[in-house]
C-alpha positions as CSV (number, residue, x, y, z in Angstrom):
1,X,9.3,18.1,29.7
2,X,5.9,17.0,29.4
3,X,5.2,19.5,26.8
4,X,8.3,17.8,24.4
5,X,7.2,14.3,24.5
6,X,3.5,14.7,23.7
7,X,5.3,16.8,20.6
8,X,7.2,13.8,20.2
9,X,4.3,11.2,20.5
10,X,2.1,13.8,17.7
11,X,4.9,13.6,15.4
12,X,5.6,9.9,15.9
13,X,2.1,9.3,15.4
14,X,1.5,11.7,12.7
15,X,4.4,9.9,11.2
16,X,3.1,6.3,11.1
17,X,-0.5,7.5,10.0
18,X,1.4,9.0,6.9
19,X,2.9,5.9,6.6
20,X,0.1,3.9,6.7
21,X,-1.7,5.5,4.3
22,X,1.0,5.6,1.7
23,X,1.2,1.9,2.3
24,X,-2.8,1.3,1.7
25,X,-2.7,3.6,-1.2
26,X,0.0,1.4,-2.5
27,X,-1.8,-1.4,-2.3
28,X,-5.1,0.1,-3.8
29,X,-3.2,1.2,-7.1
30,X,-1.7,-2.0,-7.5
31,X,-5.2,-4.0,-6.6
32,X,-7.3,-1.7,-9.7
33,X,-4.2,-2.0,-11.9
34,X,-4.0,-5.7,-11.8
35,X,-4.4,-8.5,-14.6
36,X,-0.9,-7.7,-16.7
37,X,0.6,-11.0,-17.3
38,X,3.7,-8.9,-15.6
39,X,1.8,-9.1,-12.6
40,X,2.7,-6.3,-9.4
41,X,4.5,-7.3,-6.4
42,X,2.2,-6.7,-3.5
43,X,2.6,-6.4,0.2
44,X,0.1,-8.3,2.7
45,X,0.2,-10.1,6.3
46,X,-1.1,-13.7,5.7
47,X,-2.9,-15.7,8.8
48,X,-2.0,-19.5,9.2
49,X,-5.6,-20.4,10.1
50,X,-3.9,-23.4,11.5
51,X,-1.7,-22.0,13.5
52,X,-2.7,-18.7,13.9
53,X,0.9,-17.3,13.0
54,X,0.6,-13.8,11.3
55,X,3.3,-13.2,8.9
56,X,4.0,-10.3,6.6
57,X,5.5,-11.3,3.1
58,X,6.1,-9.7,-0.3
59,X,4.5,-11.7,-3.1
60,X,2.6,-11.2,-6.3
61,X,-0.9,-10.5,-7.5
62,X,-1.3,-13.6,-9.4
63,X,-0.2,-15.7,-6.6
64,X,-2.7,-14.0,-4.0
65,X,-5.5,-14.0,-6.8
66,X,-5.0,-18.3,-7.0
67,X,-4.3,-18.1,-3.3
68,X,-8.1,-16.4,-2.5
69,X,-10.0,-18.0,-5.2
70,X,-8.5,-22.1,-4.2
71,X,-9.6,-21.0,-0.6
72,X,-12.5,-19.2,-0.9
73,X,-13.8,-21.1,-5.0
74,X,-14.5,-17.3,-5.3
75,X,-14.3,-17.1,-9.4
76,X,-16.0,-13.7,-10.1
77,X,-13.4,-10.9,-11.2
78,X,-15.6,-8.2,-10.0
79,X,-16.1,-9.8,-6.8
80,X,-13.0,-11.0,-6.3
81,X,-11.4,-6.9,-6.8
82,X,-14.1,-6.0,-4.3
83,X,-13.0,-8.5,-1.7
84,X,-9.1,-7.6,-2.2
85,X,-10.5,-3.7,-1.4
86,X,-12.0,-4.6,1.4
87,X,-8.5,-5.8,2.4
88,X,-7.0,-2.6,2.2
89,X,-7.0,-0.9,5.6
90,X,-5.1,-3.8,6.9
91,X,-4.0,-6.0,4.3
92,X,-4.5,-9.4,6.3
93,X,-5.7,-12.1,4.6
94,X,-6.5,-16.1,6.3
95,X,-5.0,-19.5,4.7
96,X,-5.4,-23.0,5.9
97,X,-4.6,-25.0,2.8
98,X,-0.8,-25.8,3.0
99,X,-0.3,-25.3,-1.0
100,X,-1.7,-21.9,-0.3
101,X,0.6,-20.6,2.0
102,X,3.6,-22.3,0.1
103,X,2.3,-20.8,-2.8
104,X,2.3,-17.1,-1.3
105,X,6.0,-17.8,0.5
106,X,4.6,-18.1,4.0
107,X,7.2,-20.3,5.0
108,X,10.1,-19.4,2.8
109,X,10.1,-15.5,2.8
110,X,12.2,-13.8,5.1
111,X,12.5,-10.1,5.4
112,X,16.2,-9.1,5.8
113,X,18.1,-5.8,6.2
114,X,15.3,-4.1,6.6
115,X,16.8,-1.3,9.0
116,X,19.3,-0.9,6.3
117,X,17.2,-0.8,3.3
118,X,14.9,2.0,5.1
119,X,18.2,4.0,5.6
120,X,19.2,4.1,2.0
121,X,15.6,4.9,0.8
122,X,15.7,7.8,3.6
123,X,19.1,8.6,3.6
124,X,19.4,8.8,-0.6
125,X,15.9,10.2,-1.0
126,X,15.3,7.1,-3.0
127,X,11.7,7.6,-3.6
128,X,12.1,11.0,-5.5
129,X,15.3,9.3,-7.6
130,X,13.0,6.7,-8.5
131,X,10.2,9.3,-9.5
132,X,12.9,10.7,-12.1
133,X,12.3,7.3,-13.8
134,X,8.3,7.5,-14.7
135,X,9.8,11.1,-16.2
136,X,12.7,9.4,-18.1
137,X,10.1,6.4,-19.0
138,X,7.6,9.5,-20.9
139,X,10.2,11.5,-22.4
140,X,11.9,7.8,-23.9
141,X,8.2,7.4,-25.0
142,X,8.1,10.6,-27.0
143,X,11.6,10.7,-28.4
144,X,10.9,7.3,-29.7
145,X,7.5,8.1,-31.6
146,X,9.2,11.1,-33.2
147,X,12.1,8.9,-33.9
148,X,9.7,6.6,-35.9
149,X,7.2,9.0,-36.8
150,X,9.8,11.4,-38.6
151,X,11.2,8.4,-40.3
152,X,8.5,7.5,-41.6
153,X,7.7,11.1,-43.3
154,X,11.4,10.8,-44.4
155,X,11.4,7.7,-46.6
156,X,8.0,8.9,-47.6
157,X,9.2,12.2,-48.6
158,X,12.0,9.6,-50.4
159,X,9.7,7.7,-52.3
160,X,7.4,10.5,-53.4
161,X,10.6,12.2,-54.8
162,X,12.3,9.2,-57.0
163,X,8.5,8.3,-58.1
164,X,8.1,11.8,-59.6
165,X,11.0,11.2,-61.6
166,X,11.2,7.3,-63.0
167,X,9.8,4.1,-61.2
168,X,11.3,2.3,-57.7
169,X,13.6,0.5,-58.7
170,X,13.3,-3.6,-57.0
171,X,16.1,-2.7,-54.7
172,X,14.6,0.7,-54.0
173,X,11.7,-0.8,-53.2
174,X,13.2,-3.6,-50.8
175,X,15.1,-0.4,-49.3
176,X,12.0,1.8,-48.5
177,X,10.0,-1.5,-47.3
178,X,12.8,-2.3,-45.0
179,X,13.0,1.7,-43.3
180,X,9.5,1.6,-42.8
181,X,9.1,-2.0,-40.8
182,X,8.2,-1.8,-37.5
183,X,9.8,-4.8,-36.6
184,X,12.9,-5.1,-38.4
185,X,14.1,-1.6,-37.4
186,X,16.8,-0.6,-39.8
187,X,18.7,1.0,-37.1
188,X,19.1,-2.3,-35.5
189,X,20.9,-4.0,-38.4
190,X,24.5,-2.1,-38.4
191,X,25.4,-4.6,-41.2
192,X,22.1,-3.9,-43.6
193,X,24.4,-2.5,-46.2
194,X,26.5,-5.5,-46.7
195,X,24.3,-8.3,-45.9
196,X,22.1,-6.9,-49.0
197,X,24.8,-6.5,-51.1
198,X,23.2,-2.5,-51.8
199,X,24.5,-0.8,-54.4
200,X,26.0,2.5,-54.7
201,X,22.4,4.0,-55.5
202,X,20.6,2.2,-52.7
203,X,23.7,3.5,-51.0
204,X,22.9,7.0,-51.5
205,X,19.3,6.5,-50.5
206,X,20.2,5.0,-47.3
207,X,22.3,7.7,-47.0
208,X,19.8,10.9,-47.4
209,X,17.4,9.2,-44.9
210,X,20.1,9.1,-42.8
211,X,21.5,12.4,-42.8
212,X,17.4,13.7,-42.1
213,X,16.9,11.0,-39.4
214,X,20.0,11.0,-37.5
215,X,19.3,13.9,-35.3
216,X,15.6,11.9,-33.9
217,X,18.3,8.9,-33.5
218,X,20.2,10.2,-31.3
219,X,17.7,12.1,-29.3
220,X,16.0,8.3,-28.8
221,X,19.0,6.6,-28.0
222,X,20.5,9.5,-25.8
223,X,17.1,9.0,-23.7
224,X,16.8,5.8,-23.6
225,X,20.3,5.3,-22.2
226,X,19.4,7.8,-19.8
227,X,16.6,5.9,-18.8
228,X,18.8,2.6,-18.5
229,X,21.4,4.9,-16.8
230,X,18.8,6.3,-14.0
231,X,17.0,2.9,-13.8
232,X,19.5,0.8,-13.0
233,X,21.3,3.4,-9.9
234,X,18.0,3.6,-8.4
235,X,16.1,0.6,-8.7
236,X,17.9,-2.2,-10.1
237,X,21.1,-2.2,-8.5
238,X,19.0,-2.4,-4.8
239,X,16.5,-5.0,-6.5
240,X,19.7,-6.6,-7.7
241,X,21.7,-6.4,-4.0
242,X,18.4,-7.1,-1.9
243,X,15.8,-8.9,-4.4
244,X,12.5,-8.9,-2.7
245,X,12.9,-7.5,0.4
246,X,14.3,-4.1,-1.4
247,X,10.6,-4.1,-3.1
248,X,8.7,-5.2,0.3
249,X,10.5,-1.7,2.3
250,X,10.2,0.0,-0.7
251,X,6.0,-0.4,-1.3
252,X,5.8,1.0,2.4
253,X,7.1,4.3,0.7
254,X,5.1,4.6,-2.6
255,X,7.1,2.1,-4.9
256,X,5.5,-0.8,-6.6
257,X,7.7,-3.3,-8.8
258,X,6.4,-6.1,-10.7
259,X,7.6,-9.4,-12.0
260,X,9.3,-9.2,-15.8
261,X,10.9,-11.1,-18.0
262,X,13.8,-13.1,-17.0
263,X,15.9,-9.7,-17.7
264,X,15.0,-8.5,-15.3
265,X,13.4,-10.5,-13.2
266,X,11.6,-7.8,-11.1
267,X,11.2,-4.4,-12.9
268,X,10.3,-0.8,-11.2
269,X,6.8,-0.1,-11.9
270,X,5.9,3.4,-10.5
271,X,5.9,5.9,-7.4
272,X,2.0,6.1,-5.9
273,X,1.7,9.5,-4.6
């Protein structure tokens, strides 16, 4: 008997070391990552100077980084990455001004369903579903570049061939201008053809590029619904159902989220492994 519970106590401890140090290498990545203007979401315990009351809370970087530097007038980035380091083994930080702690959710932020959400990130193997997503992210990445790479050659290849024959025509030109903008992606205007009035030789340029490019098109968009697909069953749907408290269970494990634009509101960032 004696024999099974120190097993018991080695595992248990083993078991909150391990997830301890998940949650401090967590924090780390977020700490060196930070200054996006999508700032991360980041776990800490704030002290109420005044009251002493400890209190863990999930709030952002920018927030703690105004927080720290109101209380403490420290202004030097270097200095102040240094002292959020230094947090790291415990992650506690001390407030007295009242506009602080409102500002960090001291007294608003509640941590619900926590049981709950730990059994669906255990239960579902959530934290190696949501790895599938920094996969889906780089392969998105690639497809699109050779999506917009290969067009690119295409309309070139285009261009080069009319020009050795006769002069672009204006609409030719306006055509080939139009495939090539970055930001007025042809392949987001469905209605280009009619809108522009093209004609039946603009037409058939339109259509040779996309005969050559369709096959990069649907390789991008097959992976980038993917991506949406994968996304939203693993991350947004619990971020969605449980808002922050999904993100504060979640950063114990490896997961760090971030605040987006208004769609969404909170994104997935990455797993820290």
């Amino acid at each position: 008997m004696k024999i099974l519970t120190l097993i018991f106590l080695l595992m248990a401890t083993t078991n909150t070391l391990f997830s301890q140090s998940i949650e401090e290498k967590t924090y780390k990545e977020v700490i060196k990552s930070w200054g996006s203007t999508a700032p991360d979401l980041v776990v800490i315990k704030i002290r109420n100077v005044s009251t002493g009351e400890i209190k863990e809370v999930c709030t952002d970087m920018t927030s703690l980084f105004w927080a720290i530097w109101h209380e403490t007038n420290l202004l030097d980035d270097k200095v102040m990455n240094q002292t959020l380091l230094s947090h790291s083994s415990n992650r506690t930080f001390d407030f007295k001004k009242p506009e602080l702690l409102e500002r960090l959710g001291f007294n608003t932020y509640h941590l619900y369903h926590e049981a709950e959400i730990i059994n669906i990130i255990k239960k579902n193997h959530l934290i190696d579903s949501l790895s599938k997503i920094n996969k889906l992210r780089d392969i998105n990445h690639d497809t699109y570049y050779e999506y917009r790479d290969t067009s690119s050659d295409i309309v070139d290849a285009i261009e080069d061939s009319i020009k050795e024959k006769r002069p672009l025509t204006i609409e030719e030109a306006k055509i080939i201008h139009d495939l090539n903008d970055r930001y007025n992606a042809y392949y987001e205007k469905p209605n280009y053809i009619q809108i522009n009035n093209i004609s039946k030789q603009g037409k058939q340029l339109i259509a040779i590029w996309r005969k050559k490019i369709l096959p990069f098109e649907t390789a991008y968009f097959n992976a980038t619904k993917e991506l949406n697909r994968v996304t939203y069953k693993f991350a947004d749907y619990y971020i969605k159902k449980y808002g922050l408290n999904f993100c504060h269970i979640a950063f114990r494990y490896g997961a760090t989220f971030y605040y987006g634009d208004p769609d969404p509101p909170i994104g997935f960032g990455r797993i820290v492994k």
